[in-house]
N, C-alpha and C positions, 0 to 999 in steps of 0.2 A: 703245115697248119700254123703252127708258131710262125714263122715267115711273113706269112698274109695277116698273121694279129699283130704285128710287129708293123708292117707299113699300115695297116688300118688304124693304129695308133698315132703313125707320124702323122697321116692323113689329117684325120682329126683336131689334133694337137696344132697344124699347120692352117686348116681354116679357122680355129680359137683364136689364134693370134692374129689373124688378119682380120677376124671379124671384131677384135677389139682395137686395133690399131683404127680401122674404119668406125666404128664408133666414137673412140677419142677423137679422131678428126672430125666428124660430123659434131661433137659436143664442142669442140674449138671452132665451131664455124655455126653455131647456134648463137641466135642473138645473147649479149653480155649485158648484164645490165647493174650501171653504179649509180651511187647515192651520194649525194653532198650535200651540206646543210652551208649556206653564205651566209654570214652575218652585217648588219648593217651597221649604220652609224648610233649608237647609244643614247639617247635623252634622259637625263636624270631630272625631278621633281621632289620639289621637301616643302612639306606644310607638318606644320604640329596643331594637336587637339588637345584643348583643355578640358577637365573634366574633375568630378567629385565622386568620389564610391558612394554608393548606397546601398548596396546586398552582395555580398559571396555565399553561394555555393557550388560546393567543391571548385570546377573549374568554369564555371560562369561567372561572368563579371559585368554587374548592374553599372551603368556610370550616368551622372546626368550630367548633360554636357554643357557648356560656357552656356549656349545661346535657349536652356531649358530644356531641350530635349535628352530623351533614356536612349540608352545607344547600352543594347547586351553584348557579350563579345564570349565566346569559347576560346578563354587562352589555354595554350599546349603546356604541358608541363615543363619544358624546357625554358619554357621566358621567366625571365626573371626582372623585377623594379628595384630598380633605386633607390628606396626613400630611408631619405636625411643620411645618405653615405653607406645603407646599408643594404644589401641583395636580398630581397624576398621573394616568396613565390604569390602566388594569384593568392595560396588559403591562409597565407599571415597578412593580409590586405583587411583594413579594418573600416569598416564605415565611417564618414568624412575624409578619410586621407583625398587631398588631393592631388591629381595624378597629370605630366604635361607629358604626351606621346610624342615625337619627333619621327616623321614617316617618312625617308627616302624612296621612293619609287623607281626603278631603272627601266626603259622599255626600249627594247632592241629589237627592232624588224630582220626576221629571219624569210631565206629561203630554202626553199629545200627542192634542190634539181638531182632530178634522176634521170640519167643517160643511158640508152640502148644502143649498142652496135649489133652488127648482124648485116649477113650477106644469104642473097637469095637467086632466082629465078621468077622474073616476071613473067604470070600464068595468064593473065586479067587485066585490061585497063580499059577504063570508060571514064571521060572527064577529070574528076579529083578521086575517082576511086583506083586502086590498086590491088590486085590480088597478087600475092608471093609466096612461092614454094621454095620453104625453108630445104636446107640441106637433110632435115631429117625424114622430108618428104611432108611436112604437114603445108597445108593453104594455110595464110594468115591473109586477111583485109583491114587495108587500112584508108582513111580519108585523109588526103593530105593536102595539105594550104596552099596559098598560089605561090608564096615566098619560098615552100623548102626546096631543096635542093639535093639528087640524087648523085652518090658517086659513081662513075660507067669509067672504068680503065683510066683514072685517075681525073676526067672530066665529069665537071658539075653538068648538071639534066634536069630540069622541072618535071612534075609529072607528066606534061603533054607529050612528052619527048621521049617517054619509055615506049618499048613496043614488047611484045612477046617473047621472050625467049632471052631476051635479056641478062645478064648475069647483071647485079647490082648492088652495090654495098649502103646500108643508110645508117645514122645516126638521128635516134629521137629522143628527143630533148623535153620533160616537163617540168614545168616551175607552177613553185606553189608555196605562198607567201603565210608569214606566219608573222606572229608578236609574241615575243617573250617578255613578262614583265616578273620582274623578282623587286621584293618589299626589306628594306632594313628598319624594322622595326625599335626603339631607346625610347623607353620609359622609365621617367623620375617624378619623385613626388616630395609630397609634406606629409607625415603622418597628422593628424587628428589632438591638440594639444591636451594635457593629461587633466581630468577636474580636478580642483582643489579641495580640498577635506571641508567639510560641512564644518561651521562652528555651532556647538549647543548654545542657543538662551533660552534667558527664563522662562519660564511659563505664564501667563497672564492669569490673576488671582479669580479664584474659583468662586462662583457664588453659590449663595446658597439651596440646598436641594429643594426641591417641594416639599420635603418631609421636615425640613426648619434645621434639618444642621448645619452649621456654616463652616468650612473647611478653614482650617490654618492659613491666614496669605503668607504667601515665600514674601519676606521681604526683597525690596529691589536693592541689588548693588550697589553701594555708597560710593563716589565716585569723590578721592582724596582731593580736600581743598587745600588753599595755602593753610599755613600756620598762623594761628590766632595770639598776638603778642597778649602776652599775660597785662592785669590790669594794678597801677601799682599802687600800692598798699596805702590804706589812710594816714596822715600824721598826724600824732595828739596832740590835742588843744590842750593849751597852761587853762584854768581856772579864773587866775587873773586877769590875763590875756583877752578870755572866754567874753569878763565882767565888764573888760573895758571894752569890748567890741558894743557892747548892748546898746541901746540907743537911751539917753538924759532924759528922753519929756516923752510921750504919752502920743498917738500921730495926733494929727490936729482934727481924724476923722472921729472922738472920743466925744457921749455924749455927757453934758453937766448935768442932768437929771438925778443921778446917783447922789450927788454931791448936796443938792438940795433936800432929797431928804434926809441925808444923816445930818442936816445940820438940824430939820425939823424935829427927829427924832431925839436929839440932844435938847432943845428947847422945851418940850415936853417933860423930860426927864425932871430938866434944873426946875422947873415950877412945880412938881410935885415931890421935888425934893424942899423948898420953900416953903409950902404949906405942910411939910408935917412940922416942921421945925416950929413954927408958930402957934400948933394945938399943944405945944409941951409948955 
């Protein structure tokens, strides 16, 4: 009894391995299938945008641009500007800063080809069609172009040329085009320049209320002139001096009317000084 469970074991144990060695084989003779990505020739692009802030929040950023129009933008936290020598983020960005973006562009035409090998048994052919049983036993169909070309014991074979029973190895090829564009984005600015301090004046004088009081005027600020040369001092006149400055005669504008009658008046006088003398 041990005996017979002894070889029903090797038994066993001996179609396992052969039935995975035939697996692995069959999984090495199943179509393979790689992937490559071709890269093209490169084109770079640089334009800069000028523009003025006019709202932040948080990470939105208002800007009007050179030519008047608002242009919103969601910068990442990671960008950083420039302005006047110094690294900011999007929320220390203050209204009026203005801001000049420098935009490189890089765009690179990719491809990306996937290749299948794999070897089978042709089951099927009609025209461009092909039916193939893979080594694991499944049909696969395929439609194939009038340019490919089948490998048959080392010779090339179009489809018309396959027949039944065929062993045949093929390789399929698909491309498939792509654009990759990546952005290097440098922004620098001017901040916004700082007001200067308000000066106080005066106030303009107050009139009076309807009620009749009239408010104090602030006088206005006297605004310092030259200096006003002193005025110099009189000098005294002599008496003498004085007497001899005066003018001799009388102007010639003086009338004689005066003069006649004190003389008349004297005449009067002497005549009745005359006649009392003669009543004594």
């Amino acid at each position: 009894m041990s005996k017979m469970s002894k070889t029903a074991r090797r038994s066993l144990l001996g179609l396992c391995v052969i039935s995975l060695v035939i697996v692995q084989a069959a999984a090495q003779q199943m179509p393979q299938t790689s992937k490559k990505s071709i890269a093209g020739a490169s084109s770079e692009k640089t334009e800069q945008l000028n523009g003025t802030v006019i709202a932040v929040d948080g990470n939105h950023l208002a800007v009007r641009m050179a030519d008047g129009g608002i242009r919103t933008f969601n910068v990442p936290e990671s960008r950083r500007f420039l302005i006047d020598g110094r690294e900011l983020t999007v929320g220390q960005l203050k209204p009026g800063t203005k801001l000049t973006a420098t935009v490189t562009t890089t765009t690179t035409p990719i491809t990306d080809r996937t290749t299948t090998d794999g070897t089978g048994k042709v089951w099927f052919v009609s025209g461009n069609t092909v039916i193939i049983t893979l080594p694991n036993n499944e049909n696969r169909q395929y439609k194939v172009g009038e340019n490919y070309r089948f490998n048959i014991g080392g010779e090339k074979a179009s489809v018309h040329e396959l027949r039944k029973g065929m062993t045949i190895s093929a390789e399929k090829i698909v491309e498939e085009p792509r654009v990759e564009i990546a952005s290097n984005i440098a922004v620098t600015g001017e901040a916004p320049p700082t007001p200067s301090p308000r000066v106080a004046t005066a106030p303009p004088p107050v009139k009076p209320s309807a009620l009749g009081a009239a408010a104090t005027p602030v006088p206005a600020p006297v605004e310092p002139s030259a200096p006003v040369a002193a005025a110099p001092a009189p000098q005294p006149v002599h008496p003498v001096e004085h007497a001899e400055a005066a003018p001799a005669e009388l102007p010639k504008t003086a009338s004689p009317v005066p003069l006649i009658g004190l003389l008349g008046l004297g005449s009067l006088g002497a005549s009745f000084l005359v006649r009392k003398l003669r009543q004594v």
